[in-house]
ROFI-370598 format. One line per field, with one value per residue (C-alpha): x, y, z; residue number from 0; residue in three letters. Coordinates in pm, 1 decimal, padded with zeros to 6 digits. Each point is the difference from the previous one (the first is absolute). Layout:
# ROFI-370598
X: [X;...]
Y: [Y;...]
Z: [Z;...]
k: [NUM;...]
r: [ala;...]
***
This chain:
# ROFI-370598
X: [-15567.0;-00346.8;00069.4;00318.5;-00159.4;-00321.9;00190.7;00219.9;-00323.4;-00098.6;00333.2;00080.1;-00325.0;-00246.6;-00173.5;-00160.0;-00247.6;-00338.9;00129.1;-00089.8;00265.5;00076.7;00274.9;00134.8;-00008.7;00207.3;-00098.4;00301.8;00173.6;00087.0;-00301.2;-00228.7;00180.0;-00070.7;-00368.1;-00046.2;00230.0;-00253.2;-00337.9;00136.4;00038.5;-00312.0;00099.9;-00219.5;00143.9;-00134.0;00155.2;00200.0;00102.1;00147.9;-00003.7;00305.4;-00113.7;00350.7;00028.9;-00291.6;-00190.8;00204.8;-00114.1;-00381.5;00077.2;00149.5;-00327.6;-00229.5;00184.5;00026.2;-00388.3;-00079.1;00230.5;-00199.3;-00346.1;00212.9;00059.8;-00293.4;00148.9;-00052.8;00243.0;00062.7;00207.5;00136.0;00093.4;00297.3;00140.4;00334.4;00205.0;-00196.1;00039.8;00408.0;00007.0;-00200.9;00243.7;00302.2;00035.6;00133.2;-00267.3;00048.0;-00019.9;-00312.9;-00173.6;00170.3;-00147.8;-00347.3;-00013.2;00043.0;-00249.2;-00228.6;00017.7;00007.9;-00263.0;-00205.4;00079.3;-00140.1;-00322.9;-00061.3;00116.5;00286.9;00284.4;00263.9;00153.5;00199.7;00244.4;00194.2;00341.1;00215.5;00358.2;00181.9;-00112.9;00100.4;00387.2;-00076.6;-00060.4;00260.4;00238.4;-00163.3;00078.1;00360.5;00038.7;-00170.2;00242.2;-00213.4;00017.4;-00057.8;-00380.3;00014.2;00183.3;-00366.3;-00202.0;-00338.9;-00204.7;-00288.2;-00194.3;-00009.9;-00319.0;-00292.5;00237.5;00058.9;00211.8;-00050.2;00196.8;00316.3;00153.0;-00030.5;00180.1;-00103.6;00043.9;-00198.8;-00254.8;00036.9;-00030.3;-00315.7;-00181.4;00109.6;-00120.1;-00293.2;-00069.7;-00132.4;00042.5;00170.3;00060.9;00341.1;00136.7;00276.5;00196.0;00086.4;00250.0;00142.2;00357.1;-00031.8;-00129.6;00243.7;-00225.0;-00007.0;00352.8;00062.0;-00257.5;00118.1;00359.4;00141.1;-00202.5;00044.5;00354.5;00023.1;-00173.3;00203.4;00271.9;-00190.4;-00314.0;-00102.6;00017.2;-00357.6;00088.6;00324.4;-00169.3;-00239.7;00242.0;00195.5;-00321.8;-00057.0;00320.3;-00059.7;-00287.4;00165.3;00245.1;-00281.1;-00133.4;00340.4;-00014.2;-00328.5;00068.4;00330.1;-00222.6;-00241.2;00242.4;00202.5;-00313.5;-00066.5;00326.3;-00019.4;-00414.3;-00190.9;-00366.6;-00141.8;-00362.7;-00003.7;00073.5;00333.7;00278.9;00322.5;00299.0;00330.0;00263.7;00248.8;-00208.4;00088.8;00374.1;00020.9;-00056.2;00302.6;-00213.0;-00225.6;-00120.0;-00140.8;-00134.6;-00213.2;-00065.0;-00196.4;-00179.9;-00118.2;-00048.2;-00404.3;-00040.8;00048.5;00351.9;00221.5;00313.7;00230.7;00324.3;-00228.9;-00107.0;00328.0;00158.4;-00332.6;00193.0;00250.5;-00220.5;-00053.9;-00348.0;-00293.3;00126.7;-00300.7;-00058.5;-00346.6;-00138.5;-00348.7;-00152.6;00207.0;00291.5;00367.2;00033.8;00392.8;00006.1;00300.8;00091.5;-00306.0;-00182.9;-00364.0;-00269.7;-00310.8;-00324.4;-00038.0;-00325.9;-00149.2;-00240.9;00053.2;00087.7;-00301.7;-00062.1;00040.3;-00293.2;-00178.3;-00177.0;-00243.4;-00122.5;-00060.1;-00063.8;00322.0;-00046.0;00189.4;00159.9;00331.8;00215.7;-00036.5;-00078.5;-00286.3;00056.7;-00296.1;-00052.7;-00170.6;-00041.2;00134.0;-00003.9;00296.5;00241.7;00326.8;-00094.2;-00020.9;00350.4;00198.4;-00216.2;00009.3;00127.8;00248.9;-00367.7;-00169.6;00047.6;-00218.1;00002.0;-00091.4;-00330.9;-00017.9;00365.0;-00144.6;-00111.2;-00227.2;-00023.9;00252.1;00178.5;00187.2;00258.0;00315.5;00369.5;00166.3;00360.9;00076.6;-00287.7;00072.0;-00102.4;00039.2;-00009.9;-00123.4;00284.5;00229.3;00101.8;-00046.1;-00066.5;00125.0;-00056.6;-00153.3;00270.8;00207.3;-00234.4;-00057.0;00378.8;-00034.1;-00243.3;00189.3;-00279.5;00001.7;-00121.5;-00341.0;-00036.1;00069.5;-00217.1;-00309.4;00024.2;-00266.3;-00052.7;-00295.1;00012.6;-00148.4;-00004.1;00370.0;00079.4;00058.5;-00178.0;00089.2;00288.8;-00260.3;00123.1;00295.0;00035.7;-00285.3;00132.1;00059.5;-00213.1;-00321.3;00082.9;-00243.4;00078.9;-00152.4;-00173.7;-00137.7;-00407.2;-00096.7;00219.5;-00029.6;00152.9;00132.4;-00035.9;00208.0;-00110.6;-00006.4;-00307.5]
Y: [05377.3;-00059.6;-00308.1;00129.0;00251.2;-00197.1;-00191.8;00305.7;00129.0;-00364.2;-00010.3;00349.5;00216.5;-00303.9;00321.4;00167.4;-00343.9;00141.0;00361.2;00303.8;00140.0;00371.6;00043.2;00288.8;00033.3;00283.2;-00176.9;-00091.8;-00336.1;-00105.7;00106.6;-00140.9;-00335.5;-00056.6;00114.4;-00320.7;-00223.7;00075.9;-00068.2;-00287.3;-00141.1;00102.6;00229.0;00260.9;00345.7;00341.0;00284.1;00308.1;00262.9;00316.9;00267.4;00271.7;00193.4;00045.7;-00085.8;00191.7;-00225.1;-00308.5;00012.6;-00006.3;-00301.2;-00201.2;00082.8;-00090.9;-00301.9;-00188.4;00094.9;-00174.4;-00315.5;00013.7;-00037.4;-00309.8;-00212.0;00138.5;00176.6;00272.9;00332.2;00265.2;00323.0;00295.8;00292.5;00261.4;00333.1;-00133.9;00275.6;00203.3;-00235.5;00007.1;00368.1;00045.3;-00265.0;00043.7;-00344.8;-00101.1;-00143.9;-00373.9;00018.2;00183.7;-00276.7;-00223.7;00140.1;00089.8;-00367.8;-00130.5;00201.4;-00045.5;-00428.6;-00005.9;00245.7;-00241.9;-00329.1;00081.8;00148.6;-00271.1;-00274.5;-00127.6;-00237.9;00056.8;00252.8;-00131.4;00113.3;-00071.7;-00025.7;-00224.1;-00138.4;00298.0;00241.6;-00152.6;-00011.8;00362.4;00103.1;-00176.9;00264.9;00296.4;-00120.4;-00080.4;00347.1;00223.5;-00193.3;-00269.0;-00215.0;-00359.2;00034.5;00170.4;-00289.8;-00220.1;00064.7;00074.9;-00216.8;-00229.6;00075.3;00314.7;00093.7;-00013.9;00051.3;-00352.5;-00026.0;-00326.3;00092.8;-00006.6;-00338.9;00123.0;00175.2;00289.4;-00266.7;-00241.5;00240.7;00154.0;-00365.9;-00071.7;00280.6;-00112.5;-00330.8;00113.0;00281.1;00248.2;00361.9;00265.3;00401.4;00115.9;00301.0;00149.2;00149.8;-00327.7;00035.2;00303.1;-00015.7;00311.5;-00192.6;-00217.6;-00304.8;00069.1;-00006.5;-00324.8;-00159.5;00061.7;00052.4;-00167.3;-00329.1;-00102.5;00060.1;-00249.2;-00281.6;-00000.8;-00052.3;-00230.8;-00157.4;-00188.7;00359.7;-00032.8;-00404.1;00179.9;00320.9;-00229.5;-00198.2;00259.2;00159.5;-00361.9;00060.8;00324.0;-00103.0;-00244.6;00229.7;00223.8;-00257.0;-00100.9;00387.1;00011.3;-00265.0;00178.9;00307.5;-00156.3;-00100.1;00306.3;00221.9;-00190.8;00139.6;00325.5;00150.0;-00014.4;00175.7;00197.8;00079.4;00285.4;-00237.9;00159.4;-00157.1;00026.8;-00085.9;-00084.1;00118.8;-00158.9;-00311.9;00138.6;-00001.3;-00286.1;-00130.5;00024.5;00128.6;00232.8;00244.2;-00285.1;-00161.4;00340.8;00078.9;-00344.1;00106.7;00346.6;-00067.6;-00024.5;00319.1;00234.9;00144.0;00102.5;00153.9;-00223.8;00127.7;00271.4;-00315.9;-00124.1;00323.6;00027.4;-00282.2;00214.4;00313.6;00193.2;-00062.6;00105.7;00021.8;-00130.1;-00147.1;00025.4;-00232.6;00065.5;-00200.1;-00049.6;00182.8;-00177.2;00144.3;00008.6;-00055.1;-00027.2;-00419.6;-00092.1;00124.3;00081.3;-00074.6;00114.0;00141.5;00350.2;00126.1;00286.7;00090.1;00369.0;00054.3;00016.7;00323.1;00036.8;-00152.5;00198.5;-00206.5;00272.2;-00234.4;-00353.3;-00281.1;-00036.1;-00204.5;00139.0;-00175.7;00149.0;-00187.5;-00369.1;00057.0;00053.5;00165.4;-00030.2;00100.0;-00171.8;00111.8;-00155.3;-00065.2;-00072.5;00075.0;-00105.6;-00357.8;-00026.2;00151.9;-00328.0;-00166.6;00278.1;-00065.9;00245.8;00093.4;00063.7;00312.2;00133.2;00329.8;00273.3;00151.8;00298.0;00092.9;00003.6;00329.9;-00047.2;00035.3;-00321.8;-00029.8;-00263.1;00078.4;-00125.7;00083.7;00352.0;00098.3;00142.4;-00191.7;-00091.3;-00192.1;-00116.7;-00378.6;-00184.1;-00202.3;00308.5;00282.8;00318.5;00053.6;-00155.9;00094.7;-00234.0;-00011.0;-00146.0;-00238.4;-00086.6;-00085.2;-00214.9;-00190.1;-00059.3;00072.6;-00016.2;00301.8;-00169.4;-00064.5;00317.9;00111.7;-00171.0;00140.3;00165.7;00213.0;00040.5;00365.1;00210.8;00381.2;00039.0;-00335.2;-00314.4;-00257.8;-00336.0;-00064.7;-00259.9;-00361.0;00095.1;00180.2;00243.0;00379.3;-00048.3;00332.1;-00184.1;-00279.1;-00153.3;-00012.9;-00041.2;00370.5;-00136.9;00056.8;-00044.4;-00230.9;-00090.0;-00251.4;00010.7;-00275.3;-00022.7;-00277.1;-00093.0;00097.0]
Z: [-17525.9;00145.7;00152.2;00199.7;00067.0;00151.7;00178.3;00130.5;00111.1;00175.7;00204.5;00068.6;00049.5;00091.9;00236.5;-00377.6;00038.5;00060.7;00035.4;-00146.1;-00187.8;-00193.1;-00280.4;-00104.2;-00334.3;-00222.5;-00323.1;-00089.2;-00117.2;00383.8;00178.3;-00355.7;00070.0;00358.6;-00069.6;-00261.7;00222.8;00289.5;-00185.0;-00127.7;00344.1;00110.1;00241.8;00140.9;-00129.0;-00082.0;-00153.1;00141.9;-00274.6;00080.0;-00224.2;00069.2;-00268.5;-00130.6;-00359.8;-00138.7;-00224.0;00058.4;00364.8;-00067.1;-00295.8;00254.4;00257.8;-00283.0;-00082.2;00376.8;00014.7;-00306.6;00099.4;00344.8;-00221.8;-00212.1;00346.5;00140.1;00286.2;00217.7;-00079.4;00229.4;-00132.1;00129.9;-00136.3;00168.9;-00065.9;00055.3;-00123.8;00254.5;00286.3;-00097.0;-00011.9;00391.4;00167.7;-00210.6;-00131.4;-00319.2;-00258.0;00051.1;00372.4;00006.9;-00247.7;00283.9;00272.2;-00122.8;-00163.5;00349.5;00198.0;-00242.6;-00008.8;00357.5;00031.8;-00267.7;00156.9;00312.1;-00132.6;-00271.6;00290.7;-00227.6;00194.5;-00265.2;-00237.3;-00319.1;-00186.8;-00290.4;00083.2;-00127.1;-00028.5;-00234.9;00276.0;00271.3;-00211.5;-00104.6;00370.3;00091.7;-00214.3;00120.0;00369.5;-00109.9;-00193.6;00312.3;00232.6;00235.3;00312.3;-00055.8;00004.8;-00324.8;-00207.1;00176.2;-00289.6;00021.6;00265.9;-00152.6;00250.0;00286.0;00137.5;-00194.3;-00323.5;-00169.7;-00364.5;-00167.7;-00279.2;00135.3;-00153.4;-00326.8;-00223.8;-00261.2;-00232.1;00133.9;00000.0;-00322.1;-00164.6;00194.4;-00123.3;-00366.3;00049.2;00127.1;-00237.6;00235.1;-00012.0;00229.4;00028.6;-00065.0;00147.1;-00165.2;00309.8;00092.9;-00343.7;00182.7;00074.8;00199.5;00253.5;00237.6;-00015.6;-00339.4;-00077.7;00209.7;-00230.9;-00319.3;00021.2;00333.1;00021.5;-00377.0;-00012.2;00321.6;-00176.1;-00256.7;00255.7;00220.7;-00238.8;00401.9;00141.8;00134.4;00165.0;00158.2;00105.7;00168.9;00153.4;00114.2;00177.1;00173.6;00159.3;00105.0;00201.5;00188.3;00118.6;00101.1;00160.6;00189.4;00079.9;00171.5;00227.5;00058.9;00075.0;00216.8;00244.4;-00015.0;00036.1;00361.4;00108.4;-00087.1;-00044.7;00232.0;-00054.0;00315.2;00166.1;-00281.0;-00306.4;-00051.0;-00146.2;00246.7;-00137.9;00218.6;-00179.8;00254.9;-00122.6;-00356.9;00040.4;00093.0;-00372.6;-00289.0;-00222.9;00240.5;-00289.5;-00233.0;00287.4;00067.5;-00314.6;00036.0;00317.2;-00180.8;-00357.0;-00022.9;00162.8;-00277.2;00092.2;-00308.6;00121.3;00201.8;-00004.5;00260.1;00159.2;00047.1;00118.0;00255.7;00176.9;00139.7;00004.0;00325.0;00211.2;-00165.7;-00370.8;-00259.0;-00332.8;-00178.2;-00269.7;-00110.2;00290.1;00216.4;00250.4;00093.3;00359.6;00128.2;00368.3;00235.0;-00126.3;-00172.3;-00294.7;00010.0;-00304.5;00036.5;-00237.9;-00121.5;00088.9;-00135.0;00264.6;00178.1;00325.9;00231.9;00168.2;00365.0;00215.6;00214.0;00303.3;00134.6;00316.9;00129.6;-00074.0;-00309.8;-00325.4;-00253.4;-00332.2;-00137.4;-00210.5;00047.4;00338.7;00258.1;00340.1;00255.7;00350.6;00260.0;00378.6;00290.3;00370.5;00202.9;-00323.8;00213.3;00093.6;-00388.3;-00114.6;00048.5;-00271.1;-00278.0;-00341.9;-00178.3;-00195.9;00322.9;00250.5;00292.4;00115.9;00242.4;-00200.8;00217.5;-00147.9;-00343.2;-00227.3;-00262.7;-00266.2;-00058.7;-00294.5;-00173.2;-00244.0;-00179.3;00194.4;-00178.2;00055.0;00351.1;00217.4;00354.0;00264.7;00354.7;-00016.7;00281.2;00185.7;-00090.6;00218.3;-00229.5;-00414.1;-00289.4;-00380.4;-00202.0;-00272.3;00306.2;00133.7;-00340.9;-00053.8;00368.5;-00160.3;-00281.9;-00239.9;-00339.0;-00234.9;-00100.5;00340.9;00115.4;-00267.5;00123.4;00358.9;00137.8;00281.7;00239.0;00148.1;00244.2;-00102.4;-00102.7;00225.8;-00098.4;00186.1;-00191.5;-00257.4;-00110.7;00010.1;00191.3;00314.5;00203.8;00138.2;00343.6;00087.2;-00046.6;00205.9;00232.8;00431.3;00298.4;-00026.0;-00340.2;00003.1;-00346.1;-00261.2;-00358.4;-00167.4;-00400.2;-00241.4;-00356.4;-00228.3;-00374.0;-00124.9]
k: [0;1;2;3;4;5;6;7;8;9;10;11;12;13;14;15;16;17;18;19;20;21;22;23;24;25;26;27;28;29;30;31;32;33;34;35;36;37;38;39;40;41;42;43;44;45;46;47;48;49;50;51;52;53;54;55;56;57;58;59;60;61;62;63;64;65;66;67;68;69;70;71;72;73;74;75;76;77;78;79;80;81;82;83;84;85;86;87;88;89;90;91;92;93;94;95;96;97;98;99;100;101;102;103;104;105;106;107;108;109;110;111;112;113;114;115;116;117;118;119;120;121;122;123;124;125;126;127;128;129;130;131;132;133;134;135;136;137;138;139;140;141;142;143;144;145;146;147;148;149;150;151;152;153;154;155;156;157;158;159;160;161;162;163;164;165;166;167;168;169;170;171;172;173;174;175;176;177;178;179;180;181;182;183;184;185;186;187;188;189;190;191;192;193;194;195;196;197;198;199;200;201;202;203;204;205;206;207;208;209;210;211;212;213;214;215;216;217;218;219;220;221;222;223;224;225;226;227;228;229;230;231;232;233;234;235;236;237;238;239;240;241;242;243;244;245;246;247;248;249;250;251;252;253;254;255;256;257;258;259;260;261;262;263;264;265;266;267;268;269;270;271;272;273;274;275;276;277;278;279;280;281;282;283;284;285;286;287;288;289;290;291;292;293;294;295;296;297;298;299;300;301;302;303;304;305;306;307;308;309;310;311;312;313;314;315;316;317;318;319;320;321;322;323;324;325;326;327;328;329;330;331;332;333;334;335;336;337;338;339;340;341;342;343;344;345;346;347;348;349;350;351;352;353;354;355;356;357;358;359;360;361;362;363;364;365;366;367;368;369;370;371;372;373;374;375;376;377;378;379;380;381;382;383;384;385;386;387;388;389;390;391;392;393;394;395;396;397;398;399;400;401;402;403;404;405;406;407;408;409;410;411;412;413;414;415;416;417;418;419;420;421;422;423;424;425;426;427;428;429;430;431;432;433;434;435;436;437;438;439;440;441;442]
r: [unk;unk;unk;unk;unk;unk;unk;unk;unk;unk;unk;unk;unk;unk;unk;unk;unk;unk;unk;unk;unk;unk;unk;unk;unk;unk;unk;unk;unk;unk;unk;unk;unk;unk;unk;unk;unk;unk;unk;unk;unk;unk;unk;unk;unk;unk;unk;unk;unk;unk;unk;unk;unk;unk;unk;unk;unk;unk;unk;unk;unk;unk;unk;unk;unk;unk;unk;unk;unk;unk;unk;unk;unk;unk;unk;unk;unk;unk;unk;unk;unk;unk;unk;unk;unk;unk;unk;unk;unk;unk;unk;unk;unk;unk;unk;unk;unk;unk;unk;unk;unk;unk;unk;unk;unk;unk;unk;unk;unk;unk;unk;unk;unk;unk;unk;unk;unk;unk;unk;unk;unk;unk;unk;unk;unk;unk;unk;unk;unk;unk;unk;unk;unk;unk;unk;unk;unk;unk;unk;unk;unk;unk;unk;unk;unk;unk;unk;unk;unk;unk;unk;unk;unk;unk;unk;unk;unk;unk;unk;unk;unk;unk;unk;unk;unk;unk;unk;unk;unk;unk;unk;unk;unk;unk;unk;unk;unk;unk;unk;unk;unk;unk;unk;unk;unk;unk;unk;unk;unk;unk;unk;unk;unk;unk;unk;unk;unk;unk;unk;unk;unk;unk;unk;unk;unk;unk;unk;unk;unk;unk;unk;unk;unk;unk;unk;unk;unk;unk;unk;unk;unk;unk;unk;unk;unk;unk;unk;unk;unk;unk;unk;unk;unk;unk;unk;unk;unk;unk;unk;unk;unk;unk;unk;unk;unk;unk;unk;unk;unk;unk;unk;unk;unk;unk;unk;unk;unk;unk;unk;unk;unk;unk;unk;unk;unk;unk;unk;unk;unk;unk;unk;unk;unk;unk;unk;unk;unk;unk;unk;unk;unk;unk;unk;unk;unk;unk;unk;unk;unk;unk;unk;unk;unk;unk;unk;unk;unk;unk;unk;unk;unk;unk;unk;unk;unk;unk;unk;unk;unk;unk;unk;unk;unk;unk;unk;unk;unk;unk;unk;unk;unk;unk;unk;unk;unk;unk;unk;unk;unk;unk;unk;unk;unk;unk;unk;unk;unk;unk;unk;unk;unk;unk;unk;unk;unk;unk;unk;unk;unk;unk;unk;unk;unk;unk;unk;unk;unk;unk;unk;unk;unk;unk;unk;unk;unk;unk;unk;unk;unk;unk;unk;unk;unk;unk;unk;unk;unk;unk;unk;unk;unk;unk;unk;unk;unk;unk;unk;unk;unk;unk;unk;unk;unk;unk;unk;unk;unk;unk;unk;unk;unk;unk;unk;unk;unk;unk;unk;unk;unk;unk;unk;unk;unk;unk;unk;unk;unk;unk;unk;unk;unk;unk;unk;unk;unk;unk;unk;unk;unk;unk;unk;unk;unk;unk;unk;unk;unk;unk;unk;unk;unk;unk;unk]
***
């Protein structure tokens, strides 16, 4: 096994030469294994032990134990120790996905103070086939039946072309020593029971079933692959990503596919969402209708679905602008103010995020302020007042556009639907004597 697995290192991680890299080591067979495989090719490794602190005496054994293998090879050892019922209990997780979680914060967090380019782990062929079951048995899109990547991110798992038996014999042959912990005997857990009971009753069906599992992954990913390419051309027809970074999606576009759902369960399946017969139905939903995942919001709007991030930031207060000159930040934005001479030789060049206006018709304090139900204004070009809602619906905004609209205002008047149209009260004319004029940016 050392030589495959050398020269599994030499043709498919050549990037661990003259890296620093950190294994995570439970102490058991696996993680024991990779630890002698690794000094043995002279690799530069160090320990990372985490202690959950949930198996009593067992749990400081195994601490002990990777501390003391650390002094054998002569390496450095970090450990951590968590309250992990605790940590369960706060953010209502069950047991094994708060070890995940606090594993994970915890390597990254150590990589990038100890400078480390890699983290190892131990994973190898029987669970990538045992994950494999649990996907199948929770019900899974093809990117379940993948199997677990050798490599994504910083993670890499050099282990993965060999079996538990491989394994198991190596660490015979070479006589060393590991922890064992007895919950992995457990049949009351699902990984567990697809262990001990499932797996061995399918080699004694299939003796190759690791060679055909393989194979049959092999030929997953080249459907995945056929599937991307699919994807990359049908994503040009139908997203398109605007000034704001959000997705749009044309559901006309959409239709226009046989299999429209699978074809956007593709375009939204890294972005958390778990419930897509509501994604589905949003198709058809009325203007405005929303679906949440944990970071992100599926907008319907008139013939085109909106994604865009959740943000958890409040709303910002109103504004108030006590005099001139204006420089004010709200949102994303920055208005400013700058005065003028001879405002109307200027209006014909004014951008939709410029205005200029009569300053004598102004009241301060200014404010600025988001839109609420029932606002009106008298838009320039337009004989007589118009709600917003309705000028809104003219515009054919969307609700996260509507959303982000923002209203300059004098006293109880609003001066500037900003970005959009001026009030037609504080126009400039010939009688104009002092003018102003109104800049929106990014800021």
């Amino acid at each position: 096994m050392l030589q495959e697995f050398r020269d599994h290192i030499q043709s498919q991680f050549p990037e661990f030469t003259g890296k620093k890299l950190l294994l995570a080591i439970s102490g058991g067979i696996d993680s024991i294994v990779l630890a002698d495989l690794l000094q043995k090719i002279k690799l530069d490794f160090s320990f990372a032990h985490c202690n959950f602190q949930l198996r009593a005496t067992e749990s400081e054994g195994d601490e002990a134990f990777v501390k003391d293998l650390a002094k054998k090879y002569n390496l450095t050892c970090f450990t951590k120790r968590f309250d992990t019922n605790k940590y369960a209990k706060e953010f209502g997780l069950s047991t094994q996905m708060a070890a995940r979680e606090l594993r994970y914060t915890w390597f990254k967090n150590l990589m990038e103070t100890q400078k480390c380019d890699y983290l190892l782990t131990a994973h190898h062929a029987d669970d990538e086939l045992e994950t494999f079951f649990i996907h199948f048995l929770r019900g899974t899109g093809l990117d379940g039946f993948l199997g677990i990547p050798p490599k994504n991110e910083y993670i890499r798992r050099p282990l993965l072309p060999f079996s538990r038996n491989d394994i198991e014999i190596y660490a015979e042959e070479q006589q060393l020593n590991w922890r064992e912990d007895a919950s992995n005997a457990e049949l009351k857990y699902e990984r567990n029971r697809i262990r001990h009971i499932i797996i061995p009753e399918l080699l004694k069906m299939q003796p190759q079933l690791h060679k055909v599992f393989n194979r049959t992954q092999q030929h997953l990913k080249q459907s995945r692959s056929l599937i991307d390419q699919f994807m990359d051309k049908a994503k040009a027809q139908i997203c398109q990503w605007d000034e704001n970074n959000y997705l749009k999606i044309n559901l006309e576009q959409l239709d226009n596919f046989s299999d429209s759902n699978a074809v956007l369960y593709e375009i939204l399946k890294n972005f958390g969402f778990k419930d897509w017969k509501s994604i589905k139905d949003l198709r058809t939903a009325p203007s405005g209708k929303r679906i949440f995942s944990n970071n992100y919001i599926l907008l319907k709007n008139r013939k085109e679905l909106i994604l865009y991030p959740m943000t958890n930031e409040p709303d910002q207060p109103e504004i108030s602008i006590p005099n001139l000159p204006v420089y004010h930040t709200f949102g994303k934005k920055v208005l400013k103010s700058e005065k003028i001479r001879d405002g109307l030789k200027m209006l014909s060049n004014l951008t939709k995020n410029q205005i200029i206006i009569d300053t004598d018709k102004l009241k301060f304090p200014l404010s600025v302020r988001k839109w609420q139900k029932g606002d009106y204004f008298y838009p320039i070009g337009l004989n007589g007042s118009k709600k917003l809602s309705d000028f809104f619906k003219d515009l054919k905004l969307s609700s996260i556009e509507k959303e982000n609209i923002w209203l300059l205002c004098s006293e109880n008047k609003i001066v500037w639907v900003i970005g959009e149209r001026m009030d037609d009260r504080f126009k400039i004319d010939s009688d104009t004597k002092n003018s102003i004029k109104f800049d929106i940016s990014n800021g």
